[in-house]
C-alpha positions as CSV (number, residue, x, y, z in Angstrom):
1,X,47.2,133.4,88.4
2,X,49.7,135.9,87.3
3,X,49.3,138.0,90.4
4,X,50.0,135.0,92.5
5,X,53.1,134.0,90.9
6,X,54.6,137.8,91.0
7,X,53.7,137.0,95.1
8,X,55.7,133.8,95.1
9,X,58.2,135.6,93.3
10,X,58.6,138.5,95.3
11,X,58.6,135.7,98.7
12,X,61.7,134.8,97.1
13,X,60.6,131.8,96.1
14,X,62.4,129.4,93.5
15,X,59.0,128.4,91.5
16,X,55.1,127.5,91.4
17,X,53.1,124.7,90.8
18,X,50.7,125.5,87.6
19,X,48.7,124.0,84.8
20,X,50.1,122.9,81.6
21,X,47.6,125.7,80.5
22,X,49.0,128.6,82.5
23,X,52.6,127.8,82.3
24,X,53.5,129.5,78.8
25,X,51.9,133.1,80.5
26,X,54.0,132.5,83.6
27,X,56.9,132.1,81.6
28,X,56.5,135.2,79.2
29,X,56.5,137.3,82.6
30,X,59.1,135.8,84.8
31,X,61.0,133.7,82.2
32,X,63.8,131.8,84.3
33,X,62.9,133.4,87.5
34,X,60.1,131.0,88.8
35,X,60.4,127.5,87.8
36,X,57.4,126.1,86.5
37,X,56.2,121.9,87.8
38,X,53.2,120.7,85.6
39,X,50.7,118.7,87.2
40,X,47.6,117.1,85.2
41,X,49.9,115.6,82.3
42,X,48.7,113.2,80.1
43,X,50.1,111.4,77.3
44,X,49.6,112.1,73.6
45,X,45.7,111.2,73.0
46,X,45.6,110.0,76.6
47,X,42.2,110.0,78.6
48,X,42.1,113.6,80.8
49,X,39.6,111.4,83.3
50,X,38.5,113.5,86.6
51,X,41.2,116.6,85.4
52,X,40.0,119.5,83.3
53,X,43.3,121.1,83.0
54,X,45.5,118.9,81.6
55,X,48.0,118.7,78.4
56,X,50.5,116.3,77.2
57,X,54.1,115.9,77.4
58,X,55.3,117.8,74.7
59,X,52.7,120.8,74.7
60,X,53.7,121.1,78.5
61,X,57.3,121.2,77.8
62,X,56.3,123.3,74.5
63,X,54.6,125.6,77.1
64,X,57.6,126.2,78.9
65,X,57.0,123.7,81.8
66,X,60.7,122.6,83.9
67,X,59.4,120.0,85.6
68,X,56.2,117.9,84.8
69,X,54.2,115.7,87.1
70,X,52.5,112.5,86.1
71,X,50.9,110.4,88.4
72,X,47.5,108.3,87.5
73,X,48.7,107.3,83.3
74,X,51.3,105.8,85.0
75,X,49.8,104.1,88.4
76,X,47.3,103.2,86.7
77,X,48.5,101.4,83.3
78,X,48.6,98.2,82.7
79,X,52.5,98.1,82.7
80,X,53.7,101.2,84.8
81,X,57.0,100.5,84.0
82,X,56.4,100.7,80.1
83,X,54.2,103.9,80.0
84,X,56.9,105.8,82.6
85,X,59.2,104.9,79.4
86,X,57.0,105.7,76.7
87,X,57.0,108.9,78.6
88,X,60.4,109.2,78.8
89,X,60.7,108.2,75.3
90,X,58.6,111.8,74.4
91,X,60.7,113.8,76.5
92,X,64.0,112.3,75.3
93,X,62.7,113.4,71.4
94,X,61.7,116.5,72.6
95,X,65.2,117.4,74.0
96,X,67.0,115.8,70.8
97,X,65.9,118.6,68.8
């Protein structure tokens, strides 16, 4: 993992696409250097379903994630628009701190 992100790195790319469970060791060796997008998240207590890797909002930001990705909690919830705000909701606390 690491030794492909020093590879992206030296390609002169701007970032890599990790899990929520590798992003805090990126960080620690490239810090601001490679931006960091978290697939696999999940909310708070949230069912991981087919994904092994995955964390929640908060421990991915925690972890040092820029950007997160989340997909199926929120295609697939009863009211989409409500859980992309419950999600938003857990970022916006995160950030008020």
């Amino acid at each position: 993992m690491l030794a492909r992100a020093r590879a992206t790195a030296e390609l002169g790319c701007d970032g890599v696409i990790c899990s929520g469970l590798e992003v805090a060791a990126i960080k620690s060796k490239f810090g601001a250097k490679l931006l960091a997008v978290t697939p696999g998240i999940r909310p708070a207590g949230g069912e991981a379903g087919d994904q092994k890797r995955v964390v929640d909002v908060a421990q991915a930001f925690k972890n040092g994630a820029d950007y997160i990705v989340v997909g199926r909690p929120i295609r697939d919830a009863k009211d989409p628009a409500a859980a992309a705000e419950a999600i938003q909701a857990t970022i916006a606390t995160i950030y008020e701190r």
